[in-house]
N, C-alpha and C positions, 0 to 999 in steps of 0.2 A: 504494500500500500504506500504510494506515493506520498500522501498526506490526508488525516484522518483530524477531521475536528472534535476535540472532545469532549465539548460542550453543545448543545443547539446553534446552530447555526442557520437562522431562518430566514432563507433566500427567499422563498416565495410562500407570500402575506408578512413578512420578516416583519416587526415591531416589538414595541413596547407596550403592553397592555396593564392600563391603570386602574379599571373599576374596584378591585383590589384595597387603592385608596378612597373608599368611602366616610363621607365626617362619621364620627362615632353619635349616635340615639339622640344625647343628650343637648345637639347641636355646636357642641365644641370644635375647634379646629385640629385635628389633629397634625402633627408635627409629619415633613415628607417623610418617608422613607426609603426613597431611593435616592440615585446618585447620577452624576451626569455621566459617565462613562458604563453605567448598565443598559442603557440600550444600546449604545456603541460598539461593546467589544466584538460580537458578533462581526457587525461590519469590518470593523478593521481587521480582526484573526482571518476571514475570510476573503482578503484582500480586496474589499467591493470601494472603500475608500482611502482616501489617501491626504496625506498632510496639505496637496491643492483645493482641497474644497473648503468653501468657505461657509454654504448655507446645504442643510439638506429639509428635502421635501417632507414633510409631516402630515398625515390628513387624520381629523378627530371626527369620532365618530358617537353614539352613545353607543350605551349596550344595547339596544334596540334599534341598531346601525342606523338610523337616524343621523341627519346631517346635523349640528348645533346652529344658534342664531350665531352671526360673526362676533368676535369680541376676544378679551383675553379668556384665554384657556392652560396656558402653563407657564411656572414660573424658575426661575432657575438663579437660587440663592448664592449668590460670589460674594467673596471677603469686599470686594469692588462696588458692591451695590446689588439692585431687587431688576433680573431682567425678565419682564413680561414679554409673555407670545402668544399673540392673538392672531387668531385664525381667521378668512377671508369669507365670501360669502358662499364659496363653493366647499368648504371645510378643509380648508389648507393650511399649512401655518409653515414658517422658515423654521427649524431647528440650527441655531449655530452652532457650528464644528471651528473649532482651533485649538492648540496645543495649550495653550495657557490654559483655558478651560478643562482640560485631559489631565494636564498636571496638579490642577487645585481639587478637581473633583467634584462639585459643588451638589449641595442637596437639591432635587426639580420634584417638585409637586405641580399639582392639577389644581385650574382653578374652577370647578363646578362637580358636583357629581355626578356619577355613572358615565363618565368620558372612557373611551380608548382613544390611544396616540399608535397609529400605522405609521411607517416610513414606504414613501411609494415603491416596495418592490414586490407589489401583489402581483401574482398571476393565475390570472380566472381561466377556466376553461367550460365552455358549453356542454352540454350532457343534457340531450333535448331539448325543447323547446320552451324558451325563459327560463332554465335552471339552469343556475352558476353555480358553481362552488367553488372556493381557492384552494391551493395545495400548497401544502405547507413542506419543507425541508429542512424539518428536527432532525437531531440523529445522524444529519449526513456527513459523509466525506467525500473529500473530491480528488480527482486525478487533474494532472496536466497543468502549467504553469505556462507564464507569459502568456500567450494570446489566444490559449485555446482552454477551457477546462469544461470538465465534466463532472457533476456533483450526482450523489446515487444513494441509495439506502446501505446498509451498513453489508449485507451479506451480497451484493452485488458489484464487488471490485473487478472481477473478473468481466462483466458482460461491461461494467465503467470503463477498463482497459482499451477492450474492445471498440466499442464506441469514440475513444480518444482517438484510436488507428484510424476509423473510419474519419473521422474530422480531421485529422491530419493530412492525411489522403485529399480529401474535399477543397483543402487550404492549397496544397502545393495545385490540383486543376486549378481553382479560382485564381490562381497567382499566375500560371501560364496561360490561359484564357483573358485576361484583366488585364496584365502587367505592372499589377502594383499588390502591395502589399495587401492582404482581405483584411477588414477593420475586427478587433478583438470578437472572440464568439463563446458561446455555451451552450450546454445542454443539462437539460433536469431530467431524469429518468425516473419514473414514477411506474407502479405496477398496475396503478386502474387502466383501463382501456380508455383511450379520449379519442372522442369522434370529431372534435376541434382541439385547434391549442394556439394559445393568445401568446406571445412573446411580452415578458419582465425584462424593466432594466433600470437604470437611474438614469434617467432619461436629459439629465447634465452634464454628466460627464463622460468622457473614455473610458467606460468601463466592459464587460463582458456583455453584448446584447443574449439575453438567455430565452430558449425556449423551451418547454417540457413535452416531453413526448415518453410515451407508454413502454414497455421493456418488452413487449411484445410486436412492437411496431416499427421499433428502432431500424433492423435491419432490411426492411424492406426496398421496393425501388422507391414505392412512392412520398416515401419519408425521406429519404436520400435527396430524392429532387427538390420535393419541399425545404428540407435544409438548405442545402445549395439556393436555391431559388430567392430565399429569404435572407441567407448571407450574403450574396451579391447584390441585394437591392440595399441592403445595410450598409456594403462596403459603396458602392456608389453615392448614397448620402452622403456617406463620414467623411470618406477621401477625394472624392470627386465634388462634391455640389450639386448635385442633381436630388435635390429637394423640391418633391413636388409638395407644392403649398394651395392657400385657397383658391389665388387668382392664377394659376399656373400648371394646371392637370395636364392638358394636351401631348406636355414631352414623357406620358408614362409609357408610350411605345420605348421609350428606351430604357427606361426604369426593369418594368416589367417584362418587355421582352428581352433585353440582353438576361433578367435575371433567370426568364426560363427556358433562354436558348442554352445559357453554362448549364442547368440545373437540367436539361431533358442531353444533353451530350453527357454530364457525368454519368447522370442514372440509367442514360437508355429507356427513358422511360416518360411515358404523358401521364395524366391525369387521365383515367377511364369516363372524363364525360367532355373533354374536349371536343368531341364530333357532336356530340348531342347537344352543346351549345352551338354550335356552328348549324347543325341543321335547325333549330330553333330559329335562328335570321330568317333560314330558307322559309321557313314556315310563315313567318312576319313579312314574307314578299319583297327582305333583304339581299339581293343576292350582291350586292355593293355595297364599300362602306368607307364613310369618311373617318379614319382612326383617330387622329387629334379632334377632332370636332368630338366624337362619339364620349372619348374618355375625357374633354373637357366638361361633361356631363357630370362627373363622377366625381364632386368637390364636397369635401367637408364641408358643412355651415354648425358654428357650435353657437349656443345662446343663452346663457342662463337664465333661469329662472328663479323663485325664490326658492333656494337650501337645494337645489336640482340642477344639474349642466345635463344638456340633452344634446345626442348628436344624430344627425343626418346624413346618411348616406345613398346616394342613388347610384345603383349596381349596373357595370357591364361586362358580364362575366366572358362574354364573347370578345373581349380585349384582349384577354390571355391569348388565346391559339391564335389570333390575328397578330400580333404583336409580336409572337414568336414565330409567326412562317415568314413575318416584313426582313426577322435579320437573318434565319435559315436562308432563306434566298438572297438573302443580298452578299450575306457572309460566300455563300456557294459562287457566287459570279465573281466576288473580286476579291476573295481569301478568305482564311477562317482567320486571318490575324488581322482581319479588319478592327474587331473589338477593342484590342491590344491600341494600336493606334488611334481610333477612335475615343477612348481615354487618354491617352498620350495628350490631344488638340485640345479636346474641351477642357482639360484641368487650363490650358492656359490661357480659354474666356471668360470675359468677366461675368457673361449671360450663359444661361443654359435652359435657355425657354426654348421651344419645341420650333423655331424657326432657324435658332442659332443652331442647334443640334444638326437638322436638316442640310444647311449650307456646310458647316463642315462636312456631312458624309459625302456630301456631292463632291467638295473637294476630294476629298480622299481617294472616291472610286473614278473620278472623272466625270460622272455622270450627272446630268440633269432632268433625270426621269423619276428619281426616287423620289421626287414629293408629289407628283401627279400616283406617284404607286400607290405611295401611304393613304391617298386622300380619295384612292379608290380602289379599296382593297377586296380582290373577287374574290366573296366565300364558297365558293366551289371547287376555284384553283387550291386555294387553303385546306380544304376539306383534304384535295388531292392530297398535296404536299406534305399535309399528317400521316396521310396513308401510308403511303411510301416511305416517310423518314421511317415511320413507326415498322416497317415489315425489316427496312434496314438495319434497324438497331436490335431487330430481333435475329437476325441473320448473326451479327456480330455479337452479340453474348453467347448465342450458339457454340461459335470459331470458339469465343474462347471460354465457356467451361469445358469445351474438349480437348485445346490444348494443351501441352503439357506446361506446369508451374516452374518458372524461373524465381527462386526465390532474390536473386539478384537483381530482375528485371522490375521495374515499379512497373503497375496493372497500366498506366496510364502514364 
């Protein structure tokens, strides 16, 4: 074992929970009794923080997960003075993190009753329809250090091992498909089945983007691609800039399709309803379609309300396989190290809106047809173009579980 935490370590729904601190009957105050470094160690033993940060994210909840009205909610006693932290109207609040603080220690109490204090590194996962529930990572330990690790239940080091190679593996593609470094990654290994899984992270900093997947599911293709698919739309964020935001959806053909062109080349493998969406269009008397316009469709609007943040999303799930046949073929006509360079350019514009994007590839391949392509992209030819990659990729997993194992030779 790599490294074994051996204390809780609560990466996903990780907090501090206060109800605990209740006033006593008689209405008195009772005295804190915790410390500013107990909800901390966790984080730091688990290397999720580090001496650069300066606020972390807190969200108060009551015990009847009730959001609170805004206001102060915790306070945190220094030899220095009385620091209050009040939470915002979506039940937010800044926890400061600095050394001085670490070294004094300071007594933090709760300023109302029946509060819980989370640190945002919840991760929910669906299990039919409107049931969440979080998973929590008491007990665990992790393998793998610097930019790749893998956290697991205690009697599953071995299949954690495992899963490290596999992500190892995943990083050196990404890095020869990319040409750049893949932005920090994780995995959470959990034993229930999940028929979804939401990606945890500290969503401030460089830290591990973590996502939990089932130990039963792990080694599949279609987790394989999903990872891959979701680490290179990460790595593109982080190190590239290709932040699709509200007013700026259009350029997700490169988001999304570069993520699930690496991500169907690693795996060899689609999502089993990628036709079924595509003939869907058919069905809708789509057999064209304009991609930036379609996914400019597909914009967050967030809005709060009072004690509620609501989000909206409008789906176009036929983005995917269109998205991914624009760079299959385009990759096929003018290299598969189109991509490589295609990151090379855009890291050095200032813009990476979906027209900038565009005139670079034209540069690149010479061409001036690929934005009349994008902007009418025939779902039949697509339909094709799954076919046949998809018989392709089966043909060559074929070659090679038959061939014989070079243990010298990397699979890829």
């Amino acid at each position: 074992m790599r490294t074994v935490l051996p204390l809780v370590l609560i990466l996903f729904g990780l907090g501090f929970l206060l109800e605990s601190w209740a006033a006593p009957a008689d209405g008195s105050q009772r005295s804190p009794q915790r410390r500013y470094r107990d909800p901390l160690m966790p984080l730091l033993l688990g290397g999720l923080i580090g001496p650069q940060e300066k606020t972390l994210t807190c969200s108060v909840r009551t015990t009847d997960a009730k959001i609170p009205p805004p206001g102060p909610k915790l306070e945190i006693i220094s030899t220095k003075g009385r620091i209050v932290l009040s939470s915002d109207t979506d039940g937010f609040l800044r926890f400061p993190f600095n050394l001085e603080l670490i070294r004094e220690n300071p007594a933090i109490g709760k300023l109302g009753e029946g509060l819980v204090f989370t640190f945002r590194l919840t991760s929910s996962t669906t299990l039919g329809i409107n049931k969440r529930i979080e998973l929590s990572a008491g007990d665990k330990g992790f393998v793998g250090d610097g930019a790749i690790r893998v956290w697991y239940p205690p009697h599953l080091e071995q299949k954690a091992e495992a899963t490290l190679g596999q992500l190892e593996e995943a990083s050196d593609f990404i890095r020869s498909e990319l040409g750049i470094e893949p932005a920090p990654w994780g995995i959470n290994l959990v034993e229930m089945d999940l028929s979804k899984v939401n990606h945890t992270t500290l969503q401030d900093y460089p830290r591990w983007y973590t996502w939990s997947y089932s130990v039963s599911q792990i080694e599949s293709r279609n987790s394989q691609r999903a990872n891959v698919h979701e680490w290179v739309e990460h790595t593109l964020n982080e190190c590239v800039g290709l932040v699709q935001c509200d007013n700026e959806t259009s350029n997700r053909f490169v988001l999304d399709g570069l993520a699930d062109y690496v991500g169907s080349r690693f795996s060899k493998h689609f999502p089993t309803d990628y036709l079924s969406r595509l003939h869907g269009l058919i069905d809708e008397g789509m057999t064209s379609v304009n991609l930036p316009e379609m996914f400019s469709w597909q914009a967050h609007r967030r809005y709060a309300s009072p004690g509620q943040l609501k989000e909206a999303l409008v789906e176009f799930p036929a983005g995917y396989p269109l998205s991914f046949a624009f760079w299959e073929r385009t990759c096929a006509e003018y290299g598969r190290d189109l991509p490589r360079r295609f990151v090379e350019a855009v890291r050095k514009e200032e813009s990476r809106s979906c027209e900038s994007c565009l005139r670079i590839l034209e540069q690149l391949t010479g061409s001036s047809l690929l934005e009349s392509r994008l902007e009418a992209m025939d779902v039949n030819e697509t339909i094709q173009l799954i076919q046949d990659t998809s018989r392709s990729q089966e043909r060559r997993t074929k070659i090679e579980q038959q061939a014989p194992v070079d243990v010298n030779t990397p699979r890829r």
